[in-house]
C-alpha positions in Angstrom: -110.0 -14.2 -57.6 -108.2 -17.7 -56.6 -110.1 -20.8 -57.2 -109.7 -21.7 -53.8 -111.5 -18.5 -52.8 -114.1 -18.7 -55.3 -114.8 -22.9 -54.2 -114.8 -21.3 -50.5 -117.8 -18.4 -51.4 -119.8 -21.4 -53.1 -119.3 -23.5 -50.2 -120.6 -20.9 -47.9 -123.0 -19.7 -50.2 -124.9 -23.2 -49.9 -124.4 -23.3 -46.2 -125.7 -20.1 -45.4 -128.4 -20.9 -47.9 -129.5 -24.4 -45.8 -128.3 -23.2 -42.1 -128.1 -19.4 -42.0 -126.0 -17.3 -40.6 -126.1 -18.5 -37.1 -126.4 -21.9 -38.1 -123.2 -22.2 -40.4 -119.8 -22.8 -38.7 -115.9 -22.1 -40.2 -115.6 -26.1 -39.6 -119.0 -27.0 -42.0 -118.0 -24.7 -45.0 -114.3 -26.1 -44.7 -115.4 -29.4 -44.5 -117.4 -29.6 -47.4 -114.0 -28.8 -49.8 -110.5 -30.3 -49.6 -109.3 -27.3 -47.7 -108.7 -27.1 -43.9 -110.7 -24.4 -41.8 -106.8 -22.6 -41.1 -107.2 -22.0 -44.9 -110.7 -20.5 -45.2 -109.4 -18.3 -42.6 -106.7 -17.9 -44.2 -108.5 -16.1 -47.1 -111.4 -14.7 -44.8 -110.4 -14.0 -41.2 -113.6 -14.9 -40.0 -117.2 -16.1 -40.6 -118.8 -12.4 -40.8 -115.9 -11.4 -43.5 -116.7 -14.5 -45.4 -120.6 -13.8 -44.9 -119.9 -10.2 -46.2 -118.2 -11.2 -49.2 -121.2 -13.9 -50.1 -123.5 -11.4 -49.7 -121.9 -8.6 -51.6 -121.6 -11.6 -54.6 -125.3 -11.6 -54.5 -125.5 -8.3 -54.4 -123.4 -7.4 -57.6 -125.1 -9.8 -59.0 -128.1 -8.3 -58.5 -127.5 -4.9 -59.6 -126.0 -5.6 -62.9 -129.0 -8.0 -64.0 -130.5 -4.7 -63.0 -128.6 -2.5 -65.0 -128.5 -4.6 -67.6 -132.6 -5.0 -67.7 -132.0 -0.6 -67.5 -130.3 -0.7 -70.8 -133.1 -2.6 -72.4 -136.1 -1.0 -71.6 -136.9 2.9 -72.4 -140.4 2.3 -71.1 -140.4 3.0 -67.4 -143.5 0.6 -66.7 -141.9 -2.0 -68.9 -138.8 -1.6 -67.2 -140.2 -2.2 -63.7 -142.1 -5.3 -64.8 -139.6 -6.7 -66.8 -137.0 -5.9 -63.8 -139.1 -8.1 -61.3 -139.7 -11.1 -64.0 -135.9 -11.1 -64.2 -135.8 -10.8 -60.6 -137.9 -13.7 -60.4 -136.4 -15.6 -63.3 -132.7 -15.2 -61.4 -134.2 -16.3 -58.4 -135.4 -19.7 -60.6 -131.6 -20.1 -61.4 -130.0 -19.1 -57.6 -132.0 -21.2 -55.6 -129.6 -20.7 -53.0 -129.0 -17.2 -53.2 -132.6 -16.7 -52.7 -133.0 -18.6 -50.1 -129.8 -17.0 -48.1 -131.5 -13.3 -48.6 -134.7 -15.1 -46.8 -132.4 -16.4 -44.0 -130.9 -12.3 -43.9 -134.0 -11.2 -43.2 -135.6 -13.9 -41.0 -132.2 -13.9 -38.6 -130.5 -11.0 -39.0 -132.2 -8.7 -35.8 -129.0 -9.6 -33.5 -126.7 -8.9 -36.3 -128.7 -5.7 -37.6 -128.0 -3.1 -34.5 -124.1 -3.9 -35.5 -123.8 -4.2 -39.4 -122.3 -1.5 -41.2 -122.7 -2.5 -44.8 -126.0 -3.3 -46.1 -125.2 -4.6 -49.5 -128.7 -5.4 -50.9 -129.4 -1.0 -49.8 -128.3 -0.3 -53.4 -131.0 -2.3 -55.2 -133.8 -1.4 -53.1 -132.8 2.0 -53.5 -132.9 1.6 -57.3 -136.1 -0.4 -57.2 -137.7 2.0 -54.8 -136.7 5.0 -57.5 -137.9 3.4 -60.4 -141.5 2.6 -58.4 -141.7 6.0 -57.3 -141.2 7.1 -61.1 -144.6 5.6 -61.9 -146.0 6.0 -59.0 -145.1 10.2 -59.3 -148.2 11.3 -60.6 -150.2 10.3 -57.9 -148.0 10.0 -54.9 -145.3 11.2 -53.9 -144.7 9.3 -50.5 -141.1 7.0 -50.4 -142.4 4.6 -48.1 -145.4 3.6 -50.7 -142.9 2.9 -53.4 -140.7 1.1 -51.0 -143.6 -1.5 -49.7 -145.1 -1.8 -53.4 -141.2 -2.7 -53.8 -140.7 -5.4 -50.8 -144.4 -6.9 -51.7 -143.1 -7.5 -55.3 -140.0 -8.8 -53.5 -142.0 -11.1 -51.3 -143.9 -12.6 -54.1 -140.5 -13.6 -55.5 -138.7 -14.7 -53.3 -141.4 -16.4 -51.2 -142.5 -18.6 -53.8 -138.6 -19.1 -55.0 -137.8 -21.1 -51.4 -141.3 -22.6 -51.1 -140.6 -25.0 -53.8 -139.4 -28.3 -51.9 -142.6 -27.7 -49.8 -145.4 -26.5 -52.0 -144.0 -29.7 -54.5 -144.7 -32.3 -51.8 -148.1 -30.3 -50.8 -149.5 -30.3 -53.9 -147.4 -32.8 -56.1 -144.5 -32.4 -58.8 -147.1 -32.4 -61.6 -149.3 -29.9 -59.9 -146.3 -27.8 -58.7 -144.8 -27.4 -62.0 -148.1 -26.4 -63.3 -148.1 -23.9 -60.3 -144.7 -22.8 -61.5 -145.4 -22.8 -65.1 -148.2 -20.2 -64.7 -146.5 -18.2 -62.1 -144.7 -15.6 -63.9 -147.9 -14.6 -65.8 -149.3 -14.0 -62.6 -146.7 -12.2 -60.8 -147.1 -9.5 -64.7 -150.6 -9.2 -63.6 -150.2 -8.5 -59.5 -147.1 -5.9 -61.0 -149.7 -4.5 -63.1 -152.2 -4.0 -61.1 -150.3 -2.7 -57.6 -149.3 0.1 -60.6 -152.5 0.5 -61.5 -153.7 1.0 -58.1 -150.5 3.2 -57.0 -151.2 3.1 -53.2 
């Protein structure tokens, strides 16, 4: 991949991140590099092929901090929990990624009866397998795995993006104590929705 290319995905990545989909133009991700909006074009075509490449960085991203979690763990439970405290922990470090998956799901509905390629499908689908693996004993229903799945996601990813607020809430020192603690936490909730099962 070109450098330009690469500088234009990490433009857009921010913008999409701070402004959404709907809220990022050509012209804003252009004018935030030395490169004219002819040239992001150029490279893209158009702001959904550029959106579709940003998203598909995230996603391959994703999945092989997933896989790579996989090859760790033999446990299955261990490999769940230790999948969503990486999920979290990745989230910590891609601020903006985070917060661009929030935007997806927040603004997507016009864009949702058109898409064609849904490329966060292959890590839900993994992370829905591996739930219904431990959840197999006592149930046996995909949609239970799936929402134990987007709750776990919620608790990441919510709390990820509500940093710059929950900091001015409740303080930097009483945020980063918030913070500090917050993995421990999100082991026990894991824990105990697998306890529970459904």
């Amino acid at each position: 991949m070109t450098d330009t290319r690469e500088r234009f995905i990490e433009a857009a990545t921010t913008a999409f991140a701070e402004r959404g989909f709907y809220g990022t133009s050509i012209a804003a991700v252009s004018d935030a590099l030395p490169f004219t909006k002819q040239a992001l074009l150029h490279h893209f075509g158009s702001k959904e092929k550029l959106y579709a490449e940003v998203m598909k960085r995230i996603s391959d991203r994703l999945m092989q901090e997933l896989d790579e979690i996989r090859d760790q763990y033999a446990d299955p439970r261990a490999c769940f929990e230790e999948t969503f405290v990486g999920l979290y922990r990745s989230a910590q470090q891609h601020p903006n990624d985070t917060a661009l998956l929030m935007h997806e799901l927040l603004d997507n509905r016009r864009r949702a009866e058109a898409s064609k390629s849904w490329y966060l499908k292959p890590l839900l689908d993994a992370l829905t397998e591996m739930a219904m693996a431990l959840l197999a004993i006592r149930i046996r229903q995909k949609h239970i795995a799936q929402a134990l799945v987007y709750q776990l996601l919620g608790a990441v990813n919510y709390f990820t993006v509500s940093e710059p607020t929950l900091s001015r809430i409740f303080g930097k020192a009483d945020y980063a104590r918030l913070r500090n603690g917050y993995e421990k936490e999100l082991r026990t909730l894991i824990a105990a929705r697998l306890d529970f099962g459904g």
